[in-house]
VMD Tcl script that draws the C-alpha trace (Angstrom):
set ca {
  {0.00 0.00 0.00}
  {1.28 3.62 -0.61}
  {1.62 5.38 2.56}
  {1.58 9.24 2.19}
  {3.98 11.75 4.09}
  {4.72 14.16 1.39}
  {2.36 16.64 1.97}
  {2.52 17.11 5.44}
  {3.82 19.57 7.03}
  {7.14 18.42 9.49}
  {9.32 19.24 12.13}
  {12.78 17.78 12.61}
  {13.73 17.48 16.55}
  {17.19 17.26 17.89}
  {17.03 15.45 20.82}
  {20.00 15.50 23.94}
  {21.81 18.82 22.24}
  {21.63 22.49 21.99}
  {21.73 25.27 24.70}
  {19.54 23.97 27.26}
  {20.83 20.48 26.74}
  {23.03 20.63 30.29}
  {20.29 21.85 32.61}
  {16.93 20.27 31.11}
  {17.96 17.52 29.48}
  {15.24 15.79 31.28}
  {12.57 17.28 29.63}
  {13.75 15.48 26.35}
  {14.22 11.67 28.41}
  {10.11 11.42 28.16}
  {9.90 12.28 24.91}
  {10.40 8.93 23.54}
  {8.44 6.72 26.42}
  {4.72 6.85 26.62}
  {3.29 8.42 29.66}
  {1.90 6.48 32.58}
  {-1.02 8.49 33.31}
  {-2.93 7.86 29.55}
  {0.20 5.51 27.19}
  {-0.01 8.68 25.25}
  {3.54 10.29 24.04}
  {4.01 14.34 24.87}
  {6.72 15.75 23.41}
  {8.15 18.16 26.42}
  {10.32 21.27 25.66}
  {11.87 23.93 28.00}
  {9.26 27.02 28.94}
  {11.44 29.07 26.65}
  {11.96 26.86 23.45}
  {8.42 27.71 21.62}
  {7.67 26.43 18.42}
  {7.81 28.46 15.34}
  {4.24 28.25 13.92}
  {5.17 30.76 10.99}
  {6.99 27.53 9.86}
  {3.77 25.93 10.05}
  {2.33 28.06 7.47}
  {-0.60 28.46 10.33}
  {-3.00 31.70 11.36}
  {-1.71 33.70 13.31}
  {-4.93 33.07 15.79}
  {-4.03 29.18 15.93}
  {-2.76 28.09 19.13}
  {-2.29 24.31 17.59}
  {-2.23 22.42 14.25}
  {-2.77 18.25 13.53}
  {-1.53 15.97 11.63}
  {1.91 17.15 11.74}
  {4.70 14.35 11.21}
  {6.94 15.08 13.82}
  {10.84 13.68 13.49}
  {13.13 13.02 16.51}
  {16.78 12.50 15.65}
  {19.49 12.17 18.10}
  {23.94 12.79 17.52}
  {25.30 9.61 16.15}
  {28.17 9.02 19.09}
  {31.41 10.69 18.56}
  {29.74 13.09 15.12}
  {27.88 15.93 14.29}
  {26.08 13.74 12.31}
  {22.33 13.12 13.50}
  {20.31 9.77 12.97}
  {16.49 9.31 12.81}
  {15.48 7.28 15.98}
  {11.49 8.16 16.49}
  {8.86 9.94 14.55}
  {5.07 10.59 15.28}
  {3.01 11.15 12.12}
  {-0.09 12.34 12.99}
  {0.81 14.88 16.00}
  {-0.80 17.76 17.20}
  {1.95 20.94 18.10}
  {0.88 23.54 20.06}
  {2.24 26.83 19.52}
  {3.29 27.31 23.62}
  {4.18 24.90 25.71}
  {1.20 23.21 27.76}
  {1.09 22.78 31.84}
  {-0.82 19.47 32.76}
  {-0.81 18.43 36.23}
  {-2.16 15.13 35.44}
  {0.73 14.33 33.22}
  {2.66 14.57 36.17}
  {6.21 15.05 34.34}
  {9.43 16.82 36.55}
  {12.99 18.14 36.11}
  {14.65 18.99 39.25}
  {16.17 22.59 38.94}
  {18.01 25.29 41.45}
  {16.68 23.17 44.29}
  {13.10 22.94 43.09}
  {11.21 21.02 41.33}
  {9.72 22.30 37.79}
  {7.00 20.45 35.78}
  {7.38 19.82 32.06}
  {5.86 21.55 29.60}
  {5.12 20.13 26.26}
  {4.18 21.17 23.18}
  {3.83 17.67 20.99}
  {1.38 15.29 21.69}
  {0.52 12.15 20.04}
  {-1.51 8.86 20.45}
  {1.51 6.91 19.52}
  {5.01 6.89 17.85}
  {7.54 4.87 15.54}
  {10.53 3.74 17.51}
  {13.70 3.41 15.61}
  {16.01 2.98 17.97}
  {16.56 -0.63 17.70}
  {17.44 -0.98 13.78}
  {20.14 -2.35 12.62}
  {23.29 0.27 11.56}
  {22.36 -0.52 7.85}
  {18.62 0.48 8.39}
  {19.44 3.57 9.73}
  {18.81 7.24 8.20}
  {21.95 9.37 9.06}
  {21.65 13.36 8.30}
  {25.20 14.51 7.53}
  {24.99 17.86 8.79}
  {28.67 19.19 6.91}
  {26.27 18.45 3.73}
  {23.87 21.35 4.95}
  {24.68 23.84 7.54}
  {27.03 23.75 10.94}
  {23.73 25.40 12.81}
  {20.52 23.50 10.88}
  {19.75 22.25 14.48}
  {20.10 25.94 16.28}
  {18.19 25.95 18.25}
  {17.44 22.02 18.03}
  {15.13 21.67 14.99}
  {14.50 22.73 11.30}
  {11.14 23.01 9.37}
  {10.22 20.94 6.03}
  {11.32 23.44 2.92}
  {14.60 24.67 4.95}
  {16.42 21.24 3.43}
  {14.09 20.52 0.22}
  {16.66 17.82 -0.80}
  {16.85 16.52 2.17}
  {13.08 16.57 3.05}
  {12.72 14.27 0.19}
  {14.91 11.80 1.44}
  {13.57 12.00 4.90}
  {9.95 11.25 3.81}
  {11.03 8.43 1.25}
  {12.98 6.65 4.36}
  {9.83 7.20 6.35}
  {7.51 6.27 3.34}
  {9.58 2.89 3.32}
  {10.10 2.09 6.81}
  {6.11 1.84 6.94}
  {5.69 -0.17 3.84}
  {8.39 -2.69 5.66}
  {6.67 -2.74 8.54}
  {3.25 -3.20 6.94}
  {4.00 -6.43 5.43}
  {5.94 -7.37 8.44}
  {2.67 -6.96 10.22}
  {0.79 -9.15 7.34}
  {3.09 -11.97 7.98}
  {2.16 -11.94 11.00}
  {-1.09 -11.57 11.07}
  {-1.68 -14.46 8.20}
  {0.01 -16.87 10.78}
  {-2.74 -16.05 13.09}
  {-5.63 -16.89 10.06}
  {-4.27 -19.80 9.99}
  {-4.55 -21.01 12.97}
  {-8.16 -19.94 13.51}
  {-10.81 -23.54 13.99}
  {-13.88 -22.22 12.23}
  {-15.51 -24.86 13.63}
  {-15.44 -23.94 17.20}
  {-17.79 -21.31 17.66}
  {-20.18 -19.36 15.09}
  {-19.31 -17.47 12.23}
  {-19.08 -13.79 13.03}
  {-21.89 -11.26 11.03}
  {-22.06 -7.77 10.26}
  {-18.81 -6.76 10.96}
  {-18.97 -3.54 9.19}
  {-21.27 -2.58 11.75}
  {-18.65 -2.27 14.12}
  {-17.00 0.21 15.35}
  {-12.94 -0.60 14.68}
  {-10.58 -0.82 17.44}
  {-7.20 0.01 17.70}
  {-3.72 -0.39 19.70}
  {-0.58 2.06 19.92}
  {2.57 2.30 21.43}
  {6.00 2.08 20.36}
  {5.76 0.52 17.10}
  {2.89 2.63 16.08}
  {-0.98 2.61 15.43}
  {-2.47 -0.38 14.13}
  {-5.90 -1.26 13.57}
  {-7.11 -4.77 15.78}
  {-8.03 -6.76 12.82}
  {-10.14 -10.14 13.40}
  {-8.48 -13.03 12.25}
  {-11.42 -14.78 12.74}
  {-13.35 -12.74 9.59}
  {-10.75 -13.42 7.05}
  {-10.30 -16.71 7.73}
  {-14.35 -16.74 7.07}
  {-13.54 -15.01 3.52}
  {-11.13 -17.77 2.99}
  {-13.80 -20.66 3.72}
  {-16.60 -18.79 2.00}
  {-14.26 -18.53 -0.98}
  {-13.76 -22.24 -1.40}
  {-9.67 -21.75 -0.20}
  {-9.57 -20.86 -4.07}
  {-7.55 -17.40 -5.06}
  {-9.95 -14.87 -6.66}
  {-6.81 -13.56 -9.05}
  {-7.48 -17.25 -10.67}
  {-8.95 -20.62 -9.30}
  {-6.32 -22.67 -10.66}
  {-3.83 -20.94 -8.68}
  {-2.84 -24.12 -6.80}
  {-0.36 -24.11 -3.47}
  {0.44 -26.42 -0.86}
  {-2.40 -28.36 2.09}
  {-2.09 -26.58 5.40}
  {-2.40 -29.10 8.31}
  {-6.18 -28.73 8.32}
  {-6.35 -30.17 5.23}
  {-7.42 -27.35 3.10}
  {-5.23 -25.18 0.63}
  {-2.75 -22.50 2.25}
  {-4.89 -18.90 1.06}
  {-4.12 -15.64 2.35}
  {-6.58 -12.90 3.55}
  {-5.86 -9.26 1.60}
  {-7.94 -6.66 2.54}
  {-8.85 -4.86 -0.59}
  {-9.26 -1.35 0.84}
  {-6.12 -1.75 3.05}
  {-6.57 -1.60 6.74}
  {-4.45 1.17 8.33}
  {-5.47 3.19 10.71}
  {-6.08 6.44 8.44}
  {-8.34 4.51 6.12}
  {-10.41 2.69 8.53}
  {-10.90 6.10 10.80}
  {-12.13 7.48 6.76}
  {-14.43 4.73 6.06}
  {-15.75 5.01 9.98}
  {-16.30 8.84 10.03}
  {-17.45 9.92 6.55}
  {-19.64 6.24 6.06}
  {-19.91 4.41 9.23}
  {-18.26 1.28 8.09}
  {-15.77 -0.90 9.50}
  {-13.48 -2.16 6.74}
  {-12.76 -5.19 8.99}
  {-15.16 -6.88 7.55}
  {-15.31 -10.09 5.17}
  {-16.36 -8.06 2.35}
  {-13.41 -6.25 2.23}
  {-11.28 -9.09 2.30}
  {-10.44 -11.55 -0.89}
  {-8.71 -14.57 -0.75}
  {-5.23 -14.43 -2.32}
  {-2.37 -17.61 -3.24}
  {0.91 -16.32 -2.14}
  {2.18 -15.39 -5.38}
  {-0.95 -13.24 -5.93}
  {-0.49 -11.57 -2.76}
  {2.97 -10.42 -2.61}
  {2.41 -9.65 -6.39}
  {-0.04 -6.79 -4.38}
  {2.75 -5.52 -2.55}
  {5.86 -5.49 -4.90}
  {4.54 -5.71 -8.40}
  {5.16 -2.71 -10.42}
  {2.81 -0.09 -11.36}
  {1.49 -2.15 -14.25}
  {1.02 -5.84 -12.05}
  {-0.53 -3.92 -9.24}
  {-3.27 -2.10 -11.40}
  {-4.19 -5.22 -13.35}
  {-4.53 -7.35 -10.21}
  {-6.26 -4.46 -8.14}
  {-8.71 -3.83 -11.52}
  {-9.71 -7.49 -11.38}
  {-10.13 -7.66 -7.52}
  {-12.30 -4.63 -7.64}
  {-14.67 -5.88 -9.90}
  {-15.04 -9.13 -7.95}
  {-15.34 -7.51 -4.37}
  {-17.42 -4.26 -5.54}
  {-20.63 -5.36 -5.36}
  {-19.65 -7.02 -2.34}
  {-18.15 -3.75 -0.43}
  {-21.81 -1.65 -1.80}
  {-23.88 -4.64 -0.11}
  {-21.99 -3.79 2.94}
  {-22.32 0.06 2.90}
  {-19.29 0.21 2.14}
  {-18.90 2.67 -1.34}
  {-15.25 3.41 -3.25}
  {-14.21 3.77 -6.79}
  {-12.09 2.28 -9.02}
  {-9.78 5.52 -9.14}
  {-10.31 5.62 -5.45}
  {-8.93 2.02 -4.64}
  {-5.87 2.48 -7.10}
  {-5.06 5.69 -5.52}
  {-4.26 3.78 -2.20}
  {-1.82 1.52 -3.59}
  {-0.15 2.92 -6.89}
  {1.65 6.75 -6.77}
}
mol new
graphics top color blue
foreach p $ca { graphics top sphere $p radius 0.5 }
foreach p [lrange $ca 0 end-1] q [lrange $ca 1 end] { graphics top cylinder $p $q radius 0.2 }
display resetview
């Protein structure tokens, strides 16, 4: 599926440097750990560092904006270099820092104590801290300026270059971890017994769930409802009926659940809040071999719009029986630049 950064609007944290990196420090340690009064993640900055909504391209009245992807990058050890480790992509900045003495957040300070102030908040973030040297995104700062992080953080058009590169790694690192998701989650159809208990109805009904934390927002699909789109398709792949694979140990062909309209988190909160519709649901989801499948997710342009054309006009009148109403152009648009 295409996931789409480009066009919002970004800030670029340095974390652990700059002028008030000695004596509040500590304001920065949370910034990167959820916090234990709602698992939500602020983003806490000293009383004095506000952030530049003219950068924003904001009114002047605004006090916050949404959906901003905010980047957290850190000094690679021994450089001036600075490496992506966290980003939040759907954060709301506020233009002062916010007091909340629920969050409950403190630096200690000239023999008092001081509560944090923060002016990012978001319901969860993308943890990069554990990838692999390779997998990292380094920012080689003698390519740019000596001060693009004075004071500690740059707005998207000061680098255009670089902005591009930023959101492709970004772009990617969620593709990645989409289909890492997918493997997982086909494990789980698998192991579903549709014989023990009833078949679940009316799923679109319902409103969807979700979970958040360190790896990000997903959506709580039901493994249970595509492995009833895999039975109620015969275990036979829609792409072509001869597709033949392998007997799983319950003695029916290995299939894989796709869900056409692809459940992320922005397109199930569209499909909830403009048409009430859950696109967890077994209409939405078509029964794939392998080969078909991953054909989805790294064909080129031309594979993916020939298998997505012929999936649409099997699941269509499926999706409209549902509630559930999106065109052609519409479906393509969600998978192909």
């Amino acid at each position: 599926m295409k996931t789409e950064l480009k066009n919002k609007k970004f800030i670029v944290v340095d974390l652990y440097s700059g002028r008030n990196s000695e004596e509040e420090t500590k304001h920065e340690v949370f910034n990167l750990s959820p916090n234990p009064y709602d698992g939500r993640y602020y983003g806490y900055c000293p009383r004095t560092d506000t952030i530049n909504f003219e950068k924003l391209d904001v009114e002047e009245t605004d006090e916050k904006v949404d959906d901003v992807l905010v980047i957290y990058v850190q000094k690679v050890k021994g450089e001036s270099n600075r490496e992506i480790i966290a980003f939040c992509d759907n954060a709301t900045v506020h233009r002062k820092g916010i007091e909340n003495p629920l969050l409950q957040r403190w630096i200690y300070k000239d023999g008092k104590y001081i509560r944090c102030t923060y002016s990012v908040e978001s319901d969860y973030m993308y943890d990069l801290r554990d990838l692999e040297e390779g997998e990292r995104f380094i920012i080689k700062v003698a390519n740019y300026s000596s001060d693009m992080f004075h004071p500690q953080r740059f707005y998207k058009g000061k680098y255009p270059e670089l902005d591009k590169m930023i959101i492709a790694y970004l772009e990617n690192y969620l593709e990645e971890k989409e289909i890492e998701d997918d493997a997982a989650f086909q494990e789980k159809i698998q192991r579903v017994d549709l014989t023990k208990g009833g078949r679940l109805k009316d799923t679109s009904s319902i409103e969807p769930d979700y979970s958040s934390g360190g790896g990000g927002e997903i959506v709580k699909k039901n493994s249970r409802i595509s492995k009833q789109a895999l039975d109620s398709a015969d275990y036979k792949c829609a792409a072509g009926i001869e597709h033949k694979t392998f007997k799983t140990s319950r003695g029916v062909p290995y299939m894989e659940g796709h869900h056409l309209i692809p459940c992320t988190p922005s397109n199930a909160k569209y499909y909830w809040g403009k048409q009430n519709k859950n696109i967890d649901c077994e209409e939405n989801v078509v029964c794939l071999c392998p080969t078909c499948h991953r054909r989805i997710h790294f064909g080129d342009k031309e594979e993916k719009m020939a298998i997505i054309k012929q999936l649409y006009e099997i699941q269509e009148p499926k999706l409209k029986r549902a509630g559930i109403t999106i065109t052609l152009q519409e479906l393509l648009d969600l998978y192909i630049e």
